[in-house]
Wavefront OBJ file of the C-alpha trace (Angstrom):
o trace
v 2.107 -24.993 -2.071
v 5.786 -24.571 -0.689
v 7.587 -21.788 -1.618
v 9.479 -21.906 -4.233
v 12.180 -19.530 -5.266
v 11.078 -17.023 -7.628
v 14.182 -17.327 -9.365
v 13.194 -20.985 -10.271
v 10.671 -19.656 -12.588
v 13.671 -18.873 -14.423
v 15.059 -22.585 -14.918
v 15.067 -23.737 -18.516
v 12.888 -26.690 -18.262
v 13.948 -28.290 -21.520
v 17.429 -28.819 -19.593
v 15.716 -30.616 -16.967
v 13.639 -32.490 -19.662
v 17.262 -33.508 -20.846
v 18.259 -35.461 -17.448
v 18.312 -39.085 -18.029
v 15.746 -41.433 -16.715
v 16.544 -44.046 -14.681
v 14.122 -46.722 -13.941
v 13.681 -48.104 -10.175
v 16.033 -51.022 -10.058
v 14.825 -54.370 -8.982
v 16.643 -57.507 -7.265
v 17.319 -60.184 -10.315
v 14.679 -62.561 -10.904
v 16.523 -65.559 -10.113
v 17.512 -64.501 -6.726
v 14.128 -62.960 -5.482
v 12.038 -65.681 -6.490
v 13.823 -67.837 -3.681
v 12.611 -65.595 -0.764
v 9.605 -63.247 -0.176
v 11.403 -60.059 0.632
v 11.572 -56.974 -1.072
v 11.675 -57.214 -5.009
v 12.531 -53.029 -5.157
v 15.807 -51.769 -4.694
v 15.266 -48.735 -2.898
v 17.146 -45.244 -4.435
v 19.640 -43.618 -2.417
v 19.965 -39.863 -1.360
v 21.904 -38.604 -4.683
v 19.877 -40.968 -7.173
v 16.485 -39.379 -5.303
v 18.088 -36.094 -6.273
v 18.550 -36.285 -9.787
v 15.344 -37.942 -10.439
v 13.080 -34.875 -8.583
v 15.166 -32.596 -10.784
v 13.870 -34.256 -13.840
v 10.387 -32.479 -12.243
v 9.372 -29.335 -14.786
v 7.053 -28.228 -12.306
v 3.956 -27.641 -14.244
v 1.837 -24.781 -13.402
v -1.663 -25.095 -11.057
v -3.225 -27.173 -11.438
v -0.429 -29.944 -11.855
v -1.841 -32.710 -13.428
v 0.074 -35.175 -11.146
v -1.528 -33.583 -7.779
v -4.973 -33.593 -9.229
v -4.500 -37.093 -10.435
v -3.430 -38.436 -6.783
v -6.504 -39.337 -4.788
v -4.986 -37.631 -1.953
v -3.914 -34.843 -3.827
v -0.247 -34.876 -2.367
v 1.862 -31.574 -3.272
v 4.372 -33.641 -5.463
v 5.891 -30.839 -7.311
v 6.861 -29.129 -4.055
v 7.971 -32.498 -2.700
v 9.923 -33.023 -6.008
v 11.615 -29.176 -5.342
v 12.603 -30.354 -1.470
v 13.769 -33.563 -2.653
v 15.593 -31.976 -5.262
v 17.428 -29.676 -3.068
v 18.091 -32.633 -0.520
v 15.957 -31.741 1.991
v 13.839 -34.730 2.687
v 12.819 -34.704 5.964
v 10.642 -31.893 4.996
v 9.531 -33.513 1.902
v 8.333 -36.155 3.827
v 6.589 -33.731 5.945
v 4.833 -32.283 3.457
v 3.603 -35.689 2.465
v 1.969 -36.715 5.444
v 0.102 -32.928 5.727
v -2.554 -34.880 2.869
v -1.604 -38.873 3.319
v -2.038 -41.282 6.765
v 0.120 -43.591 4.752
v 3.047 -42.454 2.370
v 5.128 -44.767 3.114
v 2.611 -47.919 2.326
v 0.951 -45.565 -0.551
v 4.793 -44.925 -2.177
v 4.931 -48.882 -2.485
v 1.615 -49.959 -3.319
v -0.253 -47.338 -5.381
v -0.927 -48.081 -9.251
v 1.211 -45.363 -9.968
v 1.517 -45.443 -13.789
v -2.292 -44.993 -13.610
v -2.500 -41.876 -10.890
v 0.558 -39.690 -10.211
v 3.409 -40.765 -12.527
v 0.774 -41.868 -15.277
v -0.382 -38.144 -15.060
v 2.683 -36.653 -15.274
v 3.294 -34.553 -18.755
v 6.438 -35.756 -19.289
v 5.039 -38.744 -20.549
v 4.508 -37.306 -23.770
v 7.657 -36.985 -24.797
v 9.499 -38.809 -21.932
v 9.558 -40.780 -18.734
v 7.762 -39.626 -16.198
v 9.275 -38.501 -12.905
v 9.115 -41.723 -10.641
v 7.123 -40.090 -7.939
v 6.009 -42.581 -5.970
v 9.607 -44.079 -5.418
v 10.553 -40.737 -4.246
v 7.591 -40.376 -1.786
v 8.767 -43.924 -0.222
v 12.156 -42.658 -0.140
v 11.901 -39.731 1.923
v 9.025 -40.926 4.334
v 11.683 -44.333 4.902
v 14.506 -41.697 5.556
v 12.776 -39.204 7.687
v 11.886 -42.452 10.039
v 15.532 -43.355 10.439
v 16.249 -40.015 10.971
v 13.745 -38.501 13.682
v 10.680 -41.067 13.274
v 7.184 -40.123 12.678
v 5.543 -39.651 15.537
v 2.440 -38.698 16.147
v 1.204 -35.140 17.554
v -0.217 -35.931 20.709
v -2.578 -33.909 22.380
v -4.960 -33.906 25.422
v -7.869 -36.185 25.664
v -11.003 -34.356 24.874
v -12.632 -37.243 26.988
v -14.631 -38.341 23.433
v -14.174 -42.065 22.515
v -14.549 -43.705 19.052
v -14.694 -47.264 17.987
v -13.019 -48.339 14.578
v -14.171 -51.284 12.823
v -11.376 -52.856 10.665
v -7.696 -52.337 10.677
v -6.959 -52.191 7.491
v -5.599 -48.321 5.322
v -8.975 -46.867 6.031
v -9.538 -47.332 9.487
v -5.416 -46.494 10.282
v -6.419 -43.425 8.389
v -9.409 -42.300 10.602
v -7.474 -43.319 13.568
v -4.613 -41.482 12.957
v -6.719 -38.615 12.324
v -8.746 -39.153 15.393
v -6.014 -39.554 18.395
v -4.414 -36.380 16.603
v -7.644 -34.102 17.242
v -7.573 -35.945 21.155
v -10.023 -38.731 20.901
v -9.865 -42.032 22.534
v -9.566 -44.513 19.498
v -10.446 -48.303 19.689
v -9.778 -50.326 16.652
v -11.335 -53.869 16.474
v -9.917 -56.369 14.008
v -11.160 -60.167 13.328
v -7.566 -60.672 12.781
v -5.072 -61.400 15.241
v -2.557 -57.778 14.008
v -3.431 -54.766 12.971
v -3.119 -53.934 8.956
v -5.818 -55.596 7.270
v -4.969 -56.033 3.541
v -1.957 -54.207 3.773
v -0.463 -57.249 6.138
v -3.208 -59.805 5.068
v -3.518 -59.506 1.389
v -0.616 -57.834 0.045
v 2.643 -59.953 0.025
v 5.820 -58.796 1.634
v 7.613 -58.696 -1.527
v 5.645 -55.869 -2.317
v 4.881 -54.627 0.620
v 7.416 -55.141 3.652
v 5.402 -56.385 6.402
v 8.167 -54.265 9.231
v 7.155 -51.174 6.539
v 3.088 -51.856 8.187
v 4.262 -52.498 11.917
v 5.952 -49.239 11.879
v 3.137 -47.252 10.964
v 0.995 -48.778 13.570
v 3.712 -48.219 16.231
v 3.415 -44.619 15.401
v -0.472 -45.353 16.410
v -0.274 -47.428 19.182
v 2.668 -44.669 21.442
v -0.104 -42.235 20.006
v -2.463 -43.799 22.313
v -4.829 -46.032 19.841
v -5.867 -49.153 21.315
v -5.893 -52.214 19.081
v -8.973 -55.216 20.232
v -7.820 -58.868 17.735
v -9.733 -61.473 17.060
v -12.793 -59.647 17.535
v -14.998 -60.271 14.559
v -18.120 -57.118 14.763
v -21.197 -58.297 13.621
v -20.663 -61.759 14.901
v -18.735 -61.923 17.955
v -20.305 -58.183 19.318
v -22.422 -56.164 17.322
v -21.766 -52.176 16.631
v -24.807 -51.515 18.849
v -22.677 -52.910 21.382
v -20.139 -50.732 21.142
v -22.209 -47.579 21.376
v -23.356 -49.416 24.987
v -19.582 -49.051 25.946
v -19.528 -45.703 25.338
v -18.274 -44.900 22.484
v -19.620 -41.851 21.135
v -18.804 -42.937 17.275
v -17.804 -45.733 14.894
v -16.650 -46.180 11.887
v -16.566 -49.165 9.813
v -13.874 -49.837 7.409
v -14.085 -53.500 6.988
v -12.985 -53.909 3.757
v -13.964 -56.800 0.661
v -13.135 -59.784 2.517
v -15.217 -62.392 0.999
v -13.898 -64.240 -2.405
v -16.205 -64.025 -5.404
v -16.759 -67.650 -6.081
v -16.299 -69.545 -9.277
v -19.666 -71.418 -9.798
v -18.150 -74.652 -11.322
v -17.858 -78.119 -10.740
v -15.147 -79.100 -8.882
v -14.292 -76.086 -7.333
v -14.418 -77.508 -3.727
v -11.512 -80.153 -4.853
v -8.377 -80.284 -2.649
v -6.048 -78.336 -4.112
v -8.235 -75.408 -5.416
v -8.199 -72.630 -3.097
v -9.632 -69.094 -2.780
v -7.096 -66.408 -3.267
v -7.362 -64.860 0.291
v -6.988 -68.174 1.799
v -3.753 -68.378 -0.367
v -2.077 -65.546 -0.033
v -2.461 -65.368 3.941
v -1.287 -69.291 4.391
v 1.686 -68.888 1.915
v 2.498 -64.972 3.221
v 2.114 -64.413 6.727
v 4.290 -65.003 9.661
v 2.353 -68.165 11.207
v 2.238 -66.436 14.749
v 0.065 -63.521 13.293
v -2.627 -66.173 11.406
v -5.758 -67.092 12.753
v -5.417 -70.291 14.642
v -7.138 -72.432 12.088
v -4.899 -70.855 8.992
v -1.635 -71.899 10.755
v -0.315 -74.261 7.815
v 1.212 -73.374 4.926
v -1.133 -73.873 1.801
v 0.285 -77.374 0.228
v 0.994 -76.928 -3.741
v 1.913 -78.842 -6.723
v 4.586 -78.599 -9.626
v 1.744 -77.104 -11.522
v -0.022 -74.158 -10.552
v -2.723 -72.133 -12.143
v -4.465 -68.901 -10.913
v -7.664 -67.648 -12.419
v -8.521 -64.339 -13.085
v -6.830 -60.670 -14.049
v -6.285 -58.760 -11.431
v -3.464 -57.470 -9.097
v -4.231 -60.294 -6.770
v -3.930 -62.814 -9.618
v -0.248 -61.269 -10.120
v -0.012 -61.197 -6.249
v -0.860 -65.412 -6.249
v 1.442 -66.171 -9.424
v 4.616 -64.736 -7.885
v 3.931 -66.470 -4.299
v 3.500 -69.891 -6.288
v 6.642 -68.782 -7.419
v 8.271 -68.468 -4.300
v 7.285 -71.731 -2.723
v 8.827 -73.688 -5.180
v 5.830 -74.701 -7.804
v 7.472 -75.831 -11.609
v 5.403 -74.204 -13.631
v 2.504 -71.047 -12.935
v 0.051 -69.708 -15.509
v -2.425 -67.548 -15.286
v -6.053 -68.411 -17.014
v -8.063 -65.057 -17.925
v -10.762 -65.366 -20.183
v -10.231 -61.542 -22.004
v -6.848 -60.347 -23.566
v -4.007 -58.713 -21.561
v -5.682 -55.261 -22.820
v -8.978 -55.579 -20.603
v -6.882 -56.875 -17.681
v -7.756 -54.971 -14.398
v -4.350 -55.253 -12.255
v -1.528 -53.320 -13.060
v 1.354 -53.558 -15.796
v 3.840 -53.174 -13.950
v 3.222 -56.115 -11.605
v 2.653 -58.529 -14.689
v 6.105 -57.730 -16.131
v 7.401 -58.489 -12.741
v 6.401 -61.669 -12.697
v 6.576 -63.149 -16.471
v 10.192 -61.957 -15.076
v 10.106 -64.517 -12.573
v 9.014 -67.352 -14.780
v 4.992 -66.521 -14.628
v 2.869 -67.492 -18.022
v -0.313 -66.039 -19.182
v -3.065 -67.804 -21.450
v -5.561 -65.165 -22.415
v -9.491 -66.053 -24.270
v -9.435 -69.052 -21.715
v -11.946 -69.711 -19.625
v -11.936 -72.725 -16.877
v -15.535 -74.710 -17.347
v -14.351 -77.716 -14.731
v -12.584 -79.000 -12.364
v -11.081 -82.145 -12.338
v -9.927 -85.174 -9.889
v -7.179 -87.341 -10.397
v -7.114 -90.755 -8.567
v -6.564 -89.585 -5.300
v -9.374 -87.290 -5.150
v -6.943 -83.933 -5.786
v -6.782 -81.523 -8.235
v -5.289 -82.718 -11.525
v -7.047 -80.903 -14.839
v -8.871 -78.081 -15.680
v -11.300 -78.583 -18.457
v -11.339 -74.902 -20.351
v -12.817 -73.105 -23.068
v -11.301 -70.730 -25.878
v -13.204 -67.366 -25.749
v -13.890 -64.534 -27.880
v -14.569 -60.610 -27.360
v -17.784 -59.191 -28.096
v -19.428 -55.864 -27.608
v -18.497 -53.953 -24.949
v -20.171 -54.578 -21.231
v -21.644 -52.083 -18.788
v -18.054 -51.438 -17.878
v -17.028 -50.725 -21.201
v -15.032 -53.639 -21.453
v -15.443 -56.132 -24.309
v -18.151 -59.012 -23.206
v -16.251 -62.590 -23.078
v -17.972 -65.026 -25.442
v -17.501 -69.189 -25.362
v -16.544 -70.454 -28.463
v -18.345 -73.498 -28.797
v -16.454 -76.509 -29.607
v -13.125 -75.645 -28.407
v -13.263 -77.293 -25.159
v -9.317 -78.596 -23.965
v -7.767 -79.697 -21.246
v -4.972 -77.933 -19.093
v -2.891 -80.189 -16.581
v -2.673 -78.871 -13.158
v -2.706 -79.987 -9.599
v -3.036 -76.766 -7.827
v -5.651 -73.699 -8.266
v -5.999 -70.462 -7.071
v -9.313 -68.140 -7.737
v -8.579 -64.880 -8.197
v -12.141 -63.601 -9.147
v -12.542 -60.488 -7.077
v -14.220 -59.693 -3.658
v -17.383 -59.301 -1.855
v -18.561 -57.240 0.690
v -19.322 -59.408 3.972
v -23.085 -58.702 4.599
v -22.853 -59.585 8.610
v -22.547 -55.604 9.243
v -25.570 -54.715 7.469
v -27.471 -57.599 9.221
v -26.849 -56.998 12.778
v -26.949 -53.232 12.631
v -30.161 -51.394 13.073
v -31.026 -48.604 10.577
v -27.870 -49.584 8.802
v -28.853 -49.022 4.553
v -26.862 -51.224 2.838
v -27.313 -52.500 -1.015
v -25.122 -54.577 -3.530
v -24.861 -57.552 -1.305
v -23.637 -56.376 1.474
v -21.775 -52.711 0.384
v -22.720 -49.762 3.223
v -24.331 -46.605 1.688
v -22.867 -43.867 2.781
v -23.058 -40.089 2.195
v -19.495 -39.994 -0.484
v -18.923 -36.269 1.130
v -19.072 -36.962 4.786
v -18.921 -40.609 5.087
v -22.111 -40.737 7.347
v -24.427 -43.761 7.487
v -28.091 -43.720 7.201
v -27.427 -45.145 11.117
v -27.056 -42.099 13.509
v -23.019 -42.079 14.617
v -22.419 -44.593 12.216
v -19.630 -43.654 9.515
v -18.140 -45.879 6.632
v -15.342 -45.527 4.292
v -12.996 -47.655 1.570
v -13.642 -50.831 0.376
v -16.987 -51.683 2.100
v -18.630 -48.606 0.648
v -17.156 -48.489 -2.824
v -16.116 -52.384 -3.641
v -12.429 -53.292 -4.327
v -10.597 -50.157 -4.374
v -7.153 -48.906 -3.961
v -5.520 -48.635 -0.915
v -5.051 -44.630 -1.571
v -8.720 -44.485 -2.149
v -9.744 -46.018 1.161
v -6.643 -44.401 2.940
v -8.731 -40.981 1.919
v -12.008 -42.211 2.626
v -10.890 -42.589 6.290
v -9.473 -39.264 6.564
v -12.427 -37.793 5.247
v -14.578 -39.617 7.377
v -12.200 -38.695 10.376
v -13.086 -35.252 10.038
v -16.945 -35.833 10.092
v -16.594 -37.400 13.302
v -15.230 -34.828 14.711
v -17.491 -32.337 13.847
v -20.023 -35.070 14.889
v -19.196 -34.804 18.186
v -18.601 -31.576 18.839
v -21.978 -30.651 17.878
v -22.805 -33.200 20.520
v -23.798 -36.354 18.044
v -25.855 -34.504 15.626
l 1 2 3 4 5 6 7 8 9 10 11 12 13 14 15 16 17 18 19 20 21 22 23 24 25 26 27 28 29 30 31 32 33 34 35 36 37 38 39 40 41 42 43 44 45 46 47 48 49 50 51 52 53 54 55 56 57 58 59 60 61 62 63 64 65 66 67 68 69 70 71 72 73 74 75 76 77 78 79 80 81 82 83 84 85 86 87 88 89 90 91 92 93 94 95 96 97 98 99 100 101 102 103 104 105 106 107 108 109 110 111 112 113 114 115 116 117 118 119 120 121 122 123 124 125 126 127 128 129 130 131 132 133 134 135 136 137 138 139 140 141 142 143 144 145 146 147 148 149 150 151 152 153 154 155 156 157 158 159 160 161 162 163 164 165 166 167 168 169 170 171 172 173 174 175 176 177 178 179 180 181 182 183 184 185 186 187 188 189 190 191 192 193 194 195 196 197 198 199 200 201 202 203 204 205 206 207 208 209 210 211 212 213 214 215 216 217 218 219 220 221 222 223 224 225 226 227 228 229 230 231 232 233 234 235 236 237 238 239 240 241 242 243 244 245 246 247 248 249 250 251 252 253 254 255 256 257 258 259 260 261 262 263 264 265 266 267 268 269 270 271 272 273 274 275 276 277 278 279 280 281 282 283 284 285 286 287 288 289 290 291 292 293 294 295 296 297 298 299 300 301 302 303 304 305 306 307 308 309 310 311 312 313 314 315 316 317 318 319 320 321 322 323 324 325 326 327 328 329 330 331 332 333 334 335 336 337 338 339 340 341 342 343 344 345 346 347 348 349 350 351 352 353 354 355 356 357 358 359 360 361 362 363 364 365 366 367 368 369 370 371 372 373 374 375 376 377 378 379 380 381 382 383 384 385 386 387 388 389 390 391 392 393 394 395 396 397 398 399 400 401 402 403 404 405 406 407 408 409 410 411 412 413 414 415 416 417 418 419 420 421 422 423 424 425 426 427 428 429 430 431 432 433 434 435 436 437 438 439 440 441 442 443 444 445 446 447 448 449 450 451 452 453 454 455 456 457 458 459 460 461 462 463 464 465 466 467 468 469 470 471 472 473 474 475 476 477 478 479
């Protein structure tokens, strides 16, 4: 904890409960919709001010620290910010997070930090994660964020995906002097957070800065260079590197299982969201095409990529965009916050619907989607309430584009081509949840491929915690 004056214990905090809340402003829907950039308008230094103030700084253990999955000192951030010095804020930040800038943006944060925070009881919360964007973005205009550099301890260590958990161990890594390696099947580093997330909630320049703060660091970044197929990890540990770790992420889309799913004009939502989001020079060479959409669009499913594919439909031009999700708004999985955003925009939901078909017109494309009405039953493993067809209320919805957004898989190729590599779940690595070691000897896994679809904070942490198991790794000479 920073210290904080002793005097402050003195501060009436029902004053500071009296400070008005003011909501993050957002561009208007009618403009934003035309172009993919940023939807936030960002605060400036006085507005970030007055918000931290509203901050009663609760005593240990806040509940908005314990909350955050990297346990980032907010109120202490909130009492820098307050008293405008944010450089140090943002210092304090990056003592727990690899990625406070990205995290600031993209974290669910009305279900972590700001959900947390007491003030929601009888007020807004303080908007903590568009403070922790705030003063990372103006500490990099002011002095940067570079990277401590330190001499090469002559160690090297492979990282397998460059998505937030292998930035994480990597920026952990070339800190404590190890040569870092990270190989991507992409052609840029980023993963999901360049891949999968769209630029209008995630600025794509927000990414390459991060990993420019890698790359002067000294971390070398290998493209195109799919592990488990195109080399395999044993492989790497015949090039000398003394560790890996594998943070390869969900990539694979969970398919659908109906007829007509393979039609033209029904796409998977990874597919989608690269085509339609990514500058064409960073795609793979066989993605290099926008995706091709109708006046009609519907995605399928509930989660944050779901809101993620109806706002890009949005943006290239489609007339109308529903989304089809066979429970009610209450069991959805993705956020709140991203749904209002786009029923802003002009998105529509159906809820209790459930697509049984897909249908051709005369030209072979996508034109209807038979569906059925649903109904909730008793809860599921999950504890959410089991989706049940109605029989006999079978209709028809007219559409000419589709987009699955049904969740993610783990891609199995790992598991198969490593040795002594446990895996279960289709595919998911098991790993040891403290440590982040492998049943494989100098293997080491974190984020999505260990726990399923995750947050990017989640897999951000798993990195870092798997950074510091290498180390000691290695300097107990690989045991």
């Amino acid at each position: 904890m920073q210290a904080i004056p002793s005097d402050f214990l003195a501060i009436d905090r029902k004053a500071r409960a009296l400070i008005p809340f003011l909501d993050v402003d957002h561009r208007d829907p009618q403009e934003r919709i035309c172009d993919f950039e940023d939807v936030v308008i960002s605060l400036d230094a006085e507005r970030a001010m007055l918000e931290a103030s509203r901050c009663i700084h609760c005593p240990d253990p806040a509940a908005c620290v314990t909350a955050c999955p990297a346990h980032n000192d907010i109120p202490s951030a909130m009492w820098l910010i307050e008293q405008g010095n944010f450089v140090e804020a943002a210092q304090l930040y990056r003592q727990t997070s690899s990625l406070p800038e990205i995290c600031g943006r993209v974290c669910p944060h009305e279900q972590l930090c700001q959900g947390s925070c007491v003030r929601n009881k009888t007020h807004a919360p303080v908007l903590t994660g568009a403070l922790e964007a705030f003063v990372t973005d103006y500490a990099r205009s002011v002095n940067g964020a570079a990277l401590q550099v330190v001499p090469s301890n002559g160690k090297k260590v492979a990282v397998v995906g460059a998505g937030p958990a292998g930035l994480a161990c990597a920026e952990q890594l070339v800190q404590k002097g190890y040569q870092v390696t990270i190989f991507e099947a992409k052609p840029a580093p980023g993963g999901l957070l360049v891949y999968g997330i769209p630029n209008f909630k995630l600025p794509k320049e927000v990414v390459s800065a991060r990993w420019s703060d890698l790359a002067k660091a000294g971390v070398e970044f290998i493209g195109n260079t799919y592990i488990g197929k195109d080399k395999p990890i044993d492989d790497l540990f015949a090039e000398g590197f003394g560790a890996v770790f594998v943070g390869v992420g969900t990539g694979i889309d969970a398919p659908m299982e109906v007829p007509g799913e393979d039609l033209p004009g029904v796409y998977k939502a990874t597919e989608f969201l690269i085509r339609a989001n990514v500058d064409l020079e960073l795609l793979p060479a066989d993605m290099r095409t926008r995706p091709e959409i109708g006046r009609k669009v519907a995605v399928i499913g509930g989660g944050d990529t779901a809101s993620d594919c109806l706002r890009t439909a949005l943006r290239m031009g489609a007339d109308q965009v529903f989304c089809l999700y066979r429970r009610t708004e209450k069991e959805m999985p993705g956020g709140r916050k991203d749904r209002h955003l786009a029923r802003e925009e002009g998105a529509q939901y159906q809820f209790l619907t459930q697509p049984v078909k897909f249908i051709a017109g005369e030209d072979g494309r996508l034109a209807q989607i038979e569906c059925i009405r649903m109904e909730l039953g008793e809860p599921d493993a999950k504890g959410r309430r089991r989706p049940i067809p109605i029989e006999g209320t079978n209709f028809i919805v007219e559409a000419d584009t589709a987009i699955l957004a049904l969740g993610y898989w783990p891609d199995p190729v790992i598991g198969e081509t490593t040795p002594n590599l446990e895996t279960h779940k289709w595919g998911l690595i098991v790993t040891d949840r403290t440590t982040g070691a492998t049943s494989r000897s100098g293997v080491f896994a974190g984020g999505d491929v260990v726990t399923g679809p995750d947050l990017v904070v989640t897999a951000m942490v798993a990195g870092r915690k798997a950074a510091d198991s290498i180390h000691a790794y290695l300097q107990n000479g690989g045991q």
